[in-house]
C-alpha positions in Angstrom: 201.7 -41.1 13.9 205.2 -43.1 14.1 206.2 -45.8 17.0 207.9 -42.9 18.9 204.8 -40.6 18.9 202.9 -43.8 19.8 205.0 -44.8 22.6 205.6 -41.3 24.4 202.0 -40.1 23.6 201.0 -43.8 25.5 203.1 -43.4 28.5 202.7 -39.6 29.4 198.1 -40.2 29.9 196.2 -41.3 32.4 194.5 -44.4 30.9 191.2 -43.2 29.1 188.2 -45.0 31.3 186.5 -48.4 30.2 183.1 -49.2 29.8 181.8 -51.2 33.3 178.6 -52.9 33.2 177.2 -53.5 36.9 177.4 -57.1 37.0 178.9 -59.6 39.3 181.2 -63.4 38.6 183.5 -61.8 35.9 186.1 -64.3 34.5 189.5 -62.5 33.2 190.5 -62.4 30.3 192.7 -60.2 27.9 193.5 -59.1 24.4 196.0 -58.0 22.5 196.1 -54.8 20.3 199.1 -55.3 17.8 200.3 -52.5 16.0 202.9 -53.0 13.4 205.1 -50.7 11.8 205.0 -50.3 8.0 206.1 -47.9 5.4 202.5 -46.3 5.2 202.8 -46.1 8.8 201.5 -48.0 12.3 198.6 -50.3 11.8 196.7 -52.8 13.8 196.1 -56.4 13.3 192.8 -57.6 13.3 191.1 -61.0 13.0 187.7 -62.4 11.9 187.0 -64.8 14.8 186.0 -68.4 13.1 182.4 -69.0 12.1 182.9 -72.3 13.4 182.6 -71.0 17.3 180.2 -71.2 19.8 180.6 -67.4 20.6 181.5 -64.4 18.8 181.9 -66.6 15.6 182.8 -64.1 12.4 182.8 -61.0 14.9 186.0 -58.9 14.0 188.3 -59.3 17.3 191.9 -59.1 18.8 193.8 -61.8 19.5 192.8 -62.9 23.0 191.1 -64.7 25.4 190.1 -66.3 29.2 192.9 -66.5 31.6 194.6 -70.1 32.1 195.7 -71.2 35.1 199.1 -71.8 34.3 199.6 -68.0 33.0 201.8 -65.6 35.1 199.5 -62.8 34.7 197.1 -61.2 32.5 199.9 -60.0 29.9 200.8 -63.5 29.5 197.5 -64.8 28.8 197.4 -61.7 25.9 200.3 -63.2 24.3 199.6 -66.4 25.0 196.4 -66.5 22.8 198.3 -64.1 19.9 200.7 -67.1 19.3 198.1 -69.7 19.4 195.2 -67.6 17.2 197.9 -66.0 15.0 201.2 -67.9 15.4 203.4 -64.8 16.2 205.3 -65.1 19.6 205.7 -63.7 22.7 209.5 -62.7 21.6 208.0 -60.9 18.6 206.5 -58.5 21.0 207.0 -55.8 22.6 204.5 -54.7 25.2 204.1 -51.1 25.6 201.5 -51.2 28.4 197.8 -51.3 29.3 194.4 -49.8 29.2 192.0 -50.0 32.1 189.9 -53.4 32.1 186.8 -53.3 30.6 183.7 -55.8 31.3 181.7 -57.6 28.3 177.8 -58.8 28.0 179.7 -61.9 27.7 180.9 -62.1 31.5 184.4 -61.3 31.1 186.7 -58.2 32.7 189.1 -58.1 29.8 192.7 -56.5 30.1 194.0 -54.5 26.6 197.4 -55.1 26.2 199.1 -52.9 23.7 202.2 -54.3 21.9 203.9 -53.5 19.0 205.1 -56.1 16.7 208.1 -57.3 14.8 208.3 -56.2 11.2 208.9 -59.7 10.1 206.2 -61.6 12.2 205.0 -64.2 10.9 201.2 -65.3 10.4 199.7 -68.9 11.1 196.1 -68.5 11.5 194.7 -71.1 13.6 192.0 -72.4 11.1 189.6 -73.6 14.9 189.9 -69.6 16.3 190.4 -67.1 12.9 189.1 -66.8 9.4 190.8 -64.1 8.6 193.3 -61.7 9.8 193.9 -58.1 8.0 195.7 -54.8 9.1 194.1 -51.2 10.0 195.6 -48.0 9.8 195.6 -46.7 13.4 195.4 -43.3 12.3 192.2 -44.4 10.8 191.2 -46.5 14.2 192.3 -43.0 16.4 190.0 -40.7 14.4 187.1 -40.9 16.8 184.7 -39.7 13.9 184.9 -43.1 12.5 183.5 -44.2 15.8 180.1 -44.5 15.4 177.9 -44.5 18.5 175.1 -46.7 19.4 172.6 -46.6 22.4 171.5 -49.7 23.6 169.2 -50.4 26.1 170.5 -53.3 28.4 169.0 -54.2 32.3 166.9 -51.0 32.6 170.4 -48.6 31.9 171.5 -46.9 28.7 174.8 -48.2 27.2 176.6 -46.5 24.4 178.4 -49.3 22.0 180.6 -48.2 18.9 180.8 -49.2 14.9 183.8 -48.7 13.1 183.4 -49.2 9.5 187.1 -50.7 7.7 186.4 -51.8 4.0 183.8 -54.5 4.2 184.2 -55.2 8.1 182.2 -53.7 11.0 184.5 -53.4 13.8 181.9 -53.5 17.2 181.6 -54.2 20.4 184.4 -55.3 22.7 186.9 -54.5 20.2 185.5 -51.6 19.1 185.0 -50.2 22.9 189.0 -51.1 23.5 189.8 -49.0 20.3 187.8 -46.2 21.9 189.1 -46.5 25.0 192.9 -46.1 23.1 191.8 -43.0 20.6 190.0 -41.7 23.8 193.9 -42.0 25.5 196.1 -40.8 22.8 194.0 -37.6 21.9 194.8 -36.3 25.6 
């Protein structure tokens, strides 16, 4: 898949549904899924979130986070957090849209933004938020036999959560159930 395939394949379906837990007091929040463009073809940037934090620490993630107040909207928060986890910045960006909202064990309604990056962005890892950052085919990501389905049991209801093996990293929860959610799109 190229950027044009991406981009009309994107913006002719209905965003794919998100996985809704039935719970109350979400904060919002979004994330950013950056795909870049390089000779092999579209990837996706992903990070290993510091082992250093309270939450999540060393779960593979997207750049993202809680909404500030000072952020116009939900987009901006998305790109916000990208510059300060990975260094890259807004202008390096190009949003291409949105998937529905999904809600995490965690207490957040997260928005996933999908942008596609600058060739030449640059990477600053902010040593507080990422260990390590590393690219993804997306053809690999989109091929939903590499999603591998888990049934959890969680406040007497059945929830299905997904693995997705890359090299050494297990890409699962949130992240994984965005990824979903896009492959889930795109194959429409």
């Amino acid at each position: 898949m190229d950027r044009h395939e991406l981009l009309t394949r994107f913006q002719l379906q209905q965003p794919a549904p998100a996985h809704r837990l039935a719970i109350g007091g979400l904060s919002p929040a979004a994330g950013l899924i950056p795909v870049g463009e390089r000779k092999e073809g579209l990837t996706v940037l992903l990070t290993r979130r510091s082992t250093r934090l309270r939450h999540h620490g060393g779960q593979i993630s997207f750049p993202g986070g809680r909404q500030d107040p000072g952020d116009e909207n939900l987009i901006a928060t998305a790109l916000r957090e990208t510059e300060e986890e990975l260094g890259i910045p807004p202008q390096l960006v190009e949003v291409i849209g949105t998937l529905n909202p999904l809600n995490t064990v965690s207490r957040f309604e997260v928005l996933p933004v999908l942008g596609l990056l600058d060739s030449h962005y640059p990477l600053i890892l902010s040593p507080d938020e990422v260990d390590h950052a590393f690219e993804v085919p997306l053809i690999h990501l989109l091929d939903r036999h590499n999603h591998i389905p888990l049934i959890l049991a969680r406040g007497g209801k059945q929830h299905t959560i997904y693995w997705i093996p890359w090299q050494q990293h297990f890409i699962w929860g949130a992240t994984a159930s965005m990824i979903n959610q896009l492959a889930q799109q795109l194959s429409k």
